[in-house]
VOBA-1610 file (N, C-alpha, C; in pm, whole numbers, padded with zeros to 5 digits, always signed):
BEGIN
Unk+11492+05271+10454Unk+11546+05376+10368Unk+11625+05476+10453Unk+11739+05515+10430Unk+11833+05586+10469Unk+11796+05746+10550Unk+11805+05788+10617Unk+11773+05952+10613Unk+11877+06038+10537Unk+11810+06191+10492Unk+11945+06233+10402Unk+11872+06415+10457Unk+12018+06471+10453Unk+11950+06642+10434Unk+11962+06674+10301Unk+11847+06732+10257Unk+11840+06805+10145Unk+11832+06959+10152Unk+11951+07001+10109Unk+11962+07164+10096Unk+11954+07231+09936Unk+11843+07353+09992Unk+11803+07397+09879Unk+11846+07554+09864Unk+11890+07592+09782Unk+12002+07742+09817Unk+11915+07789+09638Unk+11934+07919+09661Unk+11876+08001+09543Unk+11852+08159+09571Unk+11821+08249+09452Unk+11798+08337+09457Unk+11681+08359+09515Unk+11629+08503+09568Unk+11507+08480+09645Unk+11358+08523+09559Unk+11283+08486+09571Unk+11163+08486+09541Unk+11155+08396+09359Unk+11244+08226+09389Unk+11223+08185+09338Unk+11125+08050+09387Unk+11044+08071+09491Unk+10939+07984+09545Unk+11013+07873+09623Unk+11172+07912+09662Unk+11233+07825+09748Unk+11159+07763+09855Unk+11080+07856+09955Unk+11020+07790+10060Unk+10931+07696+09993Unk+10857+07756+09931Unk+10714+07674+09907Unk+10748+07532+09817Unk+10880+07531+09742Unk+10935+07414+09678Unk+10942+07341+09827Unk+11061+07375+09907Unk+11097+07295+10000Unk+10990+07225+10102Unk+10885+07332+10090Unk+10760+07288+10181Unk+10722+07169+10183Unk+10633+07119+10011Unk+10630+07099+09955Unk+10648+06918+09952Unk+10788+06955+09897Unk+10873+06837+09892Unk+10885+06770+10054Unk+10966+06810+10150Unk+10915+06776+10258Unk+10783+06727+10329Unk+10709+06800+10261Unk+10588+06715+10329Unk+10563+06586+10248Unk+10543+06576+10080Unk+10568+06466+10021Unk+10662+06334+10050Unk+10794+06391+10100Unk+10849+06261+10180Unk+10895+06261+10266Unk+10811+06289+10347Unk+10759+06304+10517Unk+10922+06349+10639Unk+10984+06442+10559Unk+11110+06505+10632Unk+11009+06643+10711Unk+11074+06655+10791Unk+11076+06831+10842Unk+11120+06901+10756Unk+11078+07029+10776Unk+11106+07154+10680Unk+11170+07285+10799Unk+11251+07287+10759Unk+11310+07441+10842Unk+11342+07557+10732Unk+11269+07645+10753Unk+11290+07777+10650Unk+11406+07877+10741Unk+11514+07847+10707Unk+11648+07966+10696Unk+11627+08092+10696Unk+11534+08090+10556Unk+11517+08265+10505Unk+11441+08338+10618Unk+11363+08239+10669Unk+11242+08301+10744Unk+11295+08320+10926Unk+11427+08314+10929Unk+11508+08290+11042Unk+11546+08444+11021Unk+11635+08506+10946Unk+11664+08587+10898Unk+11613+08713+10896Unk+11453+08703+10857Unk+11384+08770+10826Unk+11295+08810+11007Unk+11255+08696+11061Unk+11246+08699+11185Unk+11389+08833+11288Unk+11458+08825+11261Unk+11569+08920+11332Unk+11579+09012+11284Unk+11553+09011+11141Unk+11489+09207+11079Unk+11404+09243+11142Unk+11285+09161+11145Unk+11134+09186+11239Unk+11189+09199+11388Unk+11299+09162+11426Unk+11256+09188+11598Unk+11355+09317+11568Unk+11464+09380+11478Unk+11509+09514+11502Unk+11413+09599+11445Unk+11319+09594+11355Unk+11214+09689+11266Unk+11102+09714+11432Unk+11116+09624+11508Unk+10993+09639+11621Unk+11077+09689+11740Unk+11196+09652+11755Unk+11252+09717+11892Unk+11377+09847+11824Unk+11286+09890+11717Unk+11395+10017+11647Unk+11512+10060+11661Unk+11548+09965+11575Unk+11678+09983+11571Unk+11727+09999+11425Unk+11660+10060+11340Unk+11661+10151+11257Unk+11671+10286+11225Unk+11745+10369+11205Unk+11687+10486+11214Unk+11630+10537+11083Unk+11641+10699+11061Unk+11536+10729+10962Unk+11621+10726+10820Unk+11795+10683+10851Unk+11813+10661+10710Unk+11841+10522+10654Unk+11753+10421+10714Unk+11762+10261+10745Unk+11890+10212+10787Unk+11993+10291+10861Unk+12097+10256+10904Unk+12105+10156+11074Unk+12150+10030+11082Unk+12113+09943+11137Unk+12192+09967+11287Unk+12170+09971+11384Unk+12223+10021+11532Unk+12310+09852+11578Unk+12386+09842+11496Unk+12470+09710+11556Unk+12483+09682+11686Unk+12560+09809+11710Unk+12576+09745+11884Unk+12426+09659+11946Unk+12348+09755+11922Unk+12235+09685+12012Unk+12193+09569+12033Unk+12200+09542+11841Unk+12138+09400+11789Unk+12251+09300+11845Unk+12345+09328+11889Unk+12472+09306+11917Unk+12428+09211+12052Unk+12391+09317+12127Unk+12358+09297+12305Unk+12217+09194+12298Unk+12170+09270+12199Unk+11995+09145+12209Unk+11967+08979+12106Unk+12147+08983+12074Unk+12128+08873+11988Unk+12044+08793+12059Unk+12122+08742+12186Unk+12071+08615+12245Unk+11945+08609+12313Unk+11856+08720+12274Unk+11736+08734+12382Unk+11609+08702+12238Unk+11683+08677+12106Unk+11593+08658+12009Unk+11576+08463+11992Unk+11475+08443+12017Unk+11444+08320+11977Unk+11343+08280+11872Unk+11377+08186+11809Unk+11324+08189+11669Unk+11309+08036+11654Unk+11178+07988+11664Unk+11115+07809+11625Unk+11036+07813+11542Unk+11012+07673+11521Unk+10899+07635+11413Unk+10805+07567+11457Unk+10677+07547+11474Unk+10586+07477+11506Unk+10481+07509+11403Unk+10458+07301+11394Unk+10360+07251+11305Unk+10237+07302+11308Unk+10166+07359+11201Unk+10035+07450+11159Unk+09939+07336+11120Unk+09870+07257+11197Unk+09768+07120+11183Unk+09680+07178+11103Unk+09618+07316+11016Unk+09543+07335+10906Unk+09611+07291+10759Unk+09701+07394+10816Unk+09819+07365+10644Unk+09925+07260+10670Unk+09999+07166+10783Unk+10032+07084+10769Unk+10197+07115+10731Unk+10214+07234+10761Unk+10361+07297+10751Unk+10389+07371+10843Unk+10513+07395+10920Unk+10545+07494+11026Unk+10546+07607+10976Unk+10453+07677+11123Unk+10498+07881+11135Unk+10612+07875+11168Unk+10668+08005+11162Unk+10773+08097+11204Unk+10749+08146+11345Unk+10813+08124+11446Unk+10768+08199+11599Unk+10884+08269+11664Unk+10839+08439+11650Unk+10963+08503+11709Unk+10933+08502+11903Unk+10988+08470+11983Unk+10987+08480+12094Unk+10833+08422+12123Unk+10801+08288+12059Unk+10721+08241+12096Unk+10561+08286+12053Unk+10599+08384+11983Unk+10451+08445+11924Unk+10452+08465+11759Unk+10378+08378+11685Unk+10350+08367+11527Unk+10423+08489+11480Unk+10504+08494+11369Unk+10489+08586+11282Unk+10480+08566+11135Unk+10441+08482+11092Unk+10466+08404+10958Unk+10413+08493+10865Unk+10293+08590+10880Unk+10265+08713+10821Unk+10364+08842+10812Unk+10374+08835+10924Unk+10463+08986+10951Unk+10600+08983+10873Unk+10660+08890+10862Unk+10799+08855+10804Unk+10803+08843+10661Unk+10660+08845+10609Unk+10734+08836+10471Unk+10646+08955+10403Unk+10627+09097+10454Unk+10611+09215+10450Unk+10738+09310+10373Unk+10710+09399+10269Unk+10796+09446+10204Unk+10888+09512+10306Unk+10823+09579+10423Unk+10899+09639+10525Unk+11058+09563+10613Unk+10986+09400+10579Unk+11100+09321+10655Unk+11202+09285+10518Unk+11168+09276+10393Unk+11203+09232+10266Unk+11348+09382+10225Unk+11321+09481+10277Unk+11381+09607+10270Unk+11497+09595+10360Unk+11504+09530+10498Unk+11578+09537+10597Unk+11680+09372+10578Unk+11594+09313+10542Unk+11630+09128+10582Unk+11840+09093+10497Unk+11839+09161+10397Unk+11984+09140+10342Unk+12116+09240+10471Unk+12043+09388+10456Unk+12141+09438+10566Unk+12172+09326+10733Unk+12038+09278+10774Unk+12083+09208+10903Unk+12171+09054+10900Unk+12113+08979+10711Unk+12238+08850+10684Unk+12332+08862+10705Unk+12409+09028+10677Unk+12514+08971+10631Unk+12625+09012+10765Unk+12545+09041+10888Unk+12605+09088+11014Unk+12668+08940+11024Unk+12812+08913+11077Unk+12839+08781+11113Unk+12804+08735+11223Unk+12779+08818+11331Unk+12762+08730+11464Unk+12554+08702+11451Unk+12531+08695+11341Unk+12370+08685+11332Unk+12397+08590+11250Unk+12474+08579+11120Unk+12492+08454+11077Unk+12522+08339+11181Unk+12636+08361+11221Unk+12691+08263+11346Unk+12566+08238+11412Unk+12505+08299+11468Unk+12456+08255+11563Unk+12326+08167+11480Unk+12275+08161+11412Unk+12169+08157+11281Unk+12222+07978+11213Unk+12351+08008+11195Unk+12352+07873+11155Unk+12400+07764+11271Unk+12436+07804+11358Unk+12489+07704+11512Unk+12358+07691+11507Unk+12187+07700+11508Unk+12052+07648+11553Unk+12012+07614+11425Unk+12040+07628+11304Unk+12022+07557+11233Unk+12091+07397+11187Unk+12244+07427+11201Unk+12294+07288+11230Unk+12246+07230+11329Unk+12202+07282+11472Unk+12132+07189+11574Unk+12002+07137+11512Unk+11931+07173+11453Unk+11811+07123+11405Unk+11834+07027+11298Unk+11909+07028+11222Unk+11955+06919+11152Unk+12061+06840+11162Unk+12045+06792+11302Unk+12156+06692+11365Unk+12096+06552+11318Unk+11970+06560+11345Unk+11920+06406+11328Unk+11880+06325+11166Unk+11922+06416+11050Unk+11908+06461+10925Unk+11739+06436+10942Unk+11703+06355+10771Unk+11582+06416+10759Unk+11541+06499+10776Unk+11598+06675+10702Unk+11498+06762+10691Unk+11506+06788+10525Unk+11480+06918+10526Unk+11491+06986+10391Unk+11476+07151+10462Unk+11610+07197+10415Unk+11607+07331+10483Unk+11643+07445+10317Unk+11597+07542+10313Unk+11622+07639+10218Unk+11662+07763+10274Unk+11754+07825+10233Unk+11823+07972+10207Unk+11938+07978+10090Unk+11986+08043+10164Unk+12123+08090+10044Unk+12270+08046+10087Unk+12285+07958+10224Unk+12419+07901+10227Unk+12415+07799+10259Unk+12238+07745+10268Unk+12279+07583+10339Unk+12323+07463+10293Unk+12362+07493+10144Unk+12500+07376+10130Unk+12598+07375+10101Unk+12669+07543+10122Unk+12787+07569+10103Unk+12805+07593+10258Unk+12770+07656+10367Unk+12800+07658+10502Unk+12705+07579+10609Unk+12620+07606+10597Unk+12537+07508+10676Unk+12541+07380+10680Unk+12550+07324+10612Unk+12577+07146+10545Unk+12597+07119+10449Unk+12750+07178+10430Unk+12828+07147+10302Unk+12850+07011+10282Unk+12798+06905+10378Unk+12843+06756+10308Unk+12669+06727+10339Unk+12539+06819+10297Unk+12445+06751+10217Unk+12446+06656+10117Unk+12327+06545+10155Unk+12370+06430+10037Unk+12265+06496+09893Unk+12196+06592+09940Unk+12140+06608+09792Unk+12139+06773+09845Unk+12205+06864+09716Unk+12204+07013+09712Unk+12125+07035+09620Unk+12005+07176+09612Unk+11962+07202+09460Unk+11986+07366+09516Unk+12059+07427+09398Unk+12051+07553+09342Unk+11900+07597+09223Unk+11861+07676+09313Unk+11713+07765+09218Unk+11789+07857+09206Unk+11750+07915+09032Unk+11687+08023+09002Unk+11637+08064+08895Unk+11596+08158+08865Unk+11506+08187+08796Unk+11537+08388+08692Unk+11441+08392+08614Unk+11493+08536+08551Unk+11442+08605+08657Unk+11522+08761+08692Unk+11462+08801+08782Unk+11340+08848+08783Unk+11295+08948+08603Unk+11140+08978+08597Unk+11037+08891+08661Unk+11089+08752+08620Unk+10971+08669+08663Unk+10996+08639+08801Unk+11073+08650+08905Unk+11074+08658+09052Unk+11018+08714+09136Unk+11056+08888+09014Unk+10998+09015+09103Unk+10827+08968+09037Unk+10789+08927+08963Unk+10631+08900+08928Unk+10581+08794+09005Unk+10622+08744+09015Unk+10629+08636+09118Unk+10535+08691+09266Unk+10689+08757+09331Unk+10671+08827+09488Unk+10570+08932+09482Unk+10560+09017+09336Unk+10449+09119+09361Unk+10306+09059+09346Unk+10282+08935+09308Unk+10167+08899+09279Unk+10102+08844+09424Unk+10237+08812+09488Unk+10181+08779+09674Unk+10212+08859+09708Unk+10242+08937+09732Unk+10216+09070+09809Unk+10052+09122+09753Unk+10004+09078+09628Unk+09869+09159+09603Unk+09741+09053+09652Unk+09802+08937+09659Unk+09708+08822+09710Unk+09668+08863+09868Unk+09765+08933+09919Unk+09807+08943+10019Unk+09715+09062+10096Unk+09640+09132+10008Unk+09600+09279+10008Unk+09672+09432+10033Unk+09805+09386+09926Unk+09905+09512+09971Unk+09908+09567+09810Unk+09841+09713+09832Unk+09762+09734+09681Unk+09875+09824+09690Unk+09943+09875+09777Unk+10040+10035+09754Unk+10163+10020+09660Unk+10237+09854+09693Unk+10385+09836+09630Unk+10336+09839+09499Unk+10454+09894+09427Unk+10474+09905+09275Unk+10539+09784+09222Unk+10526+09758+09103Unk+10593+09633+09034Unk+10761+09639+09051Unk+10767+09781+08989Unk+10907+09874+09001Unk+11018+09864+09125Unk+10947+09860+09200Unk+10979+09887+09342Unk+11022+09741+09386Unk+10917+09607+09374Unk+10955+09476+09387Unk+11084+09416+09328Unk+11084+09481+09167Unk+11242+09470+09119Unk+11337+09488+09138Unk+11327+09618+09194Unk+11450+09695+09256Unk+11496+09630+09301Unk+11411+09610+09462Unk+11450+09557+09589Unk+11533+09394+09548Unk+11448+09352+09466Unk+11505+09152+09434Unk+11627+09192+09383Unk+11646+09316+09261Unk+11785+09297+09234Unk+11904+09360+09286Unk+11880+09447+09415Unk+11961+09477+09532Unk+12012+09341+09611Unk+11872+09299+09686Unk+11898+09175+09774Unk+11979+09078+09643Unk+11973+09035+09552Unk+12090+08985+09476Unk+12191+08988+09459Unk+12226+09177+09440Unk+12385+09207+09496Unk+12413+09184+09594Unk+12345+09205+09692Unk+12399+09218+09851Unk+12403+09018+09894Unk+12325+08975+09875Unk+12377+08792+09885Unk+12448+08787+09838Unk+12506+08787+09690Unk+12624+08747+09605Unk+12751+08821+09713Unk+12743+08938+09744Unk+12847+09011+09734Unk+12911+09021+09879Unk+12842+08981+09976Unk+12843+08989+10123Unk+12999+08900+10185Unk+13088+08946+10227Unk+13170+08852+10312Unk+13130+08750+10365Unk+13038+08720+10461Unk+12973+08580+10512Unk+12918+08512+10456Unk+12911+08378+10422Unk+12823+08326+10344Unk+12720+08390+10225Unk+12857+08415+10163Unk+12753+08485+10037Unk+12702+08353+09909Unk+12620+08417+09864Unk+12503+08360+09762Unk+12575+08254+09670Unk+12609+08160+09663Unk+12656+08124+09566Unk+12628+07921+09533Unk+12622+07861+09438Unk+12603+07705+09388Unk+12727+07666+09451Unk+12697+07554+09546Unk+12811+07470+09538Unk+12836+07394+09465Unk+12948+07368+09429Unk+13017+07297+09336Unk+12945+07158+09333Unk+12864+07069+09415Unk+12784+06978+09402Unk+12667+06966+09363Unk+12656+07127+09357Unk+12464+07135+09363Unk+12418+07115+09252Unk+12315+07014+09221Unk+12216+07049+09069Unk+12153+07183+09097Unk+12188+07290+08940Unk+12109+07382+08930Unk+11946+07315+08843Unk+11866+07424+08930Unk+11723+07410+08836Unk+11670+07524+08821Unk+11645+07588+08711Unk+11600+07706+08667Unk+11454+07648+08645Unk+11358+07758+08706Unk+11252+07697+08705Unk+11165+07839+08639Unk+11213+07899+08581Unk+11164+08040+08506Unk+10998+08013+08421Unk+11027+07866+08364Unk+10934+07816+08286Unk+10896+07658+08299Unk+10888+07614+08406Unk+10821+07552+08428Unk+10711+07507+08532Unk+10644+07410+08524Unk+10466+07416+08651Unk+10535+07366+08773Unk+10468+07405+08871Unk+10499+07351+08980Unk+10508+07196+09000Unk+10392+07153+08966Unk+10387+06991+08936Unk+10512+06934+08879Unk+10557+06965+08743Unk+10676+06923+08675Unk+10818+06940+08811Unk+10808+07067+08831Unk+10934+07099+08964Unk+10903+06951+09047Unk+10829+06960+09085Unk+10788+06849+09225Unk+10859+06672+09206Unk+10804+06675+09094Unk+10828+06571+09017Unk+11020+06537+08986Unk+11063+06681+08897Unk+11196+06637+08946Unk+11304+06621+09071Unk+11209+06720+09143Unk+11328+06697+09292Unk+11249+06603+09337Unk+11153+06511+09316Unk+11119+06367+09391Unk+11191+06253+09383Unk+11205+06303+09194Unk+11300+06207+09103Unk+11436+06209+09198Unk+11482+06331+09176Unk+11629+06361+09220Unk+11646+06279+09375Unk+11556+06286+09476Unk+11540+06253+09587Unk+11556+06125+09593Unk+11503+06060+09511Unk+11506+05864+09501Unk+11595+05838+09445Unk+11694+05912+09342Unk+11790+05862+09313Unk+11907+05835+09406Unk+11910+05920+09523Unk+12010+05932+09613Unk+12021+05831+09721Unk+11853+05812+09753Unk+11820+05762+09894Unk+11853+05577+09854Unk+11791+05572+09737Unk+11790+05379+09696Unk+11991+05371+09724
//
């Protein structure tokens, strides 16, 4: 059977990772999370402050420390899916914190963080067989993917979604209010960004998954998956 990349692009906190997870592990590809690349380089400017107090982002710096940020994945033998490792030390918690969720659209849409973001992501999917998710990987990242899916979903149910892990999570302070906001900011700011902004490629099956089980999802991108590969 053939190898193929499957890119999965969508709005965020429509369970992109955990679809792609998921599916990848079901037919035994690697999984590389994009978003969580991204979010990793908010986390190393939120820790080496380069924020100041009106969340305005100190470019130059991030500028000078692009190349000193390294960002892998290694396989988690409990759960059977890769962490996130900034400079070699876990953060798979820390990164998906409202604090990094606040910062993570301002640092996308820097280009030399894109650039540099998708040159190690195309290296990782040189040998295909993966399944990678964000918001450009089959319009820039691997625009000649043999299978694209566009997610999304209503946003109420996104932001209900993300606030319900954040409370699984034991983060009792965020407001429901506050989760919305933020999803329908980071919405403008993907759509609207010069670099690789948010958008379906013209190949991609959309799947709105607003109302349906996870099981059913699984089931059609398995479907979708065998149709390509036979």
């Amino acid at each position: 059977m053939k190898k193929i990349t499957v890119a999965i692009d969508g709005f965020s906190s429509c369970g992109k990772s955990t679809m792609a997870k998921s599916l990848a592990k079901n037919i035994g590809y690697t999984y590389v999370d994009s978003g969580a690349m991204y979010r990793a380089v908010a986390l190393y400017c939120i820790q080496h402050n380069m924020f100041d107090a009106t969340g305005t982002l100190d470019i130059n710096t991030l500028n000078r420390e692009i190349n000193n940020i390294d960002i892998s994945f290694k396989l988690n033998p409990l759960s059977g899916i890769a962490d996130t490792y900034l400079n070699n030390k876990i953060v798979e918690a820390e990164i998906r914190t409202m604090a990094v969720s606040e910062k993570v659209s301002v640092v996308s849409a820097i280009p030399f963080v894109r650039e540099r973001l998708v040159a190690l992501q195309q290296e990782m999917g040189r040998q295909k067989g993966i399944v990678m998710d964000g918001r450009d990987i089959g319009t820039i990242v691997f625009p000649d993917a043999e299978m694209k899916i566009f997610v999304t979903a209503k946003p109420e149910i996104r932001a209900q979604r993300r606030f319900d892990e954040l409370i699984s999570k034991g983060d009792n302070n965020t407001k429901f209010e506050e989760v919305l906001s933020n999803l329908t900011q980071r919405d403008h700011m993907d759509m609207t960004r010069k670099d690789g902004p948010l958008k379906q490629a013209d190949d991609a099956i959309l799947l709105d998954n607003s109302f349906i089980t996870v099981d059913e999802q699984m089931k059609w991108l398995v479907d979708k998956f065998n149709e390509i590969v036979v």
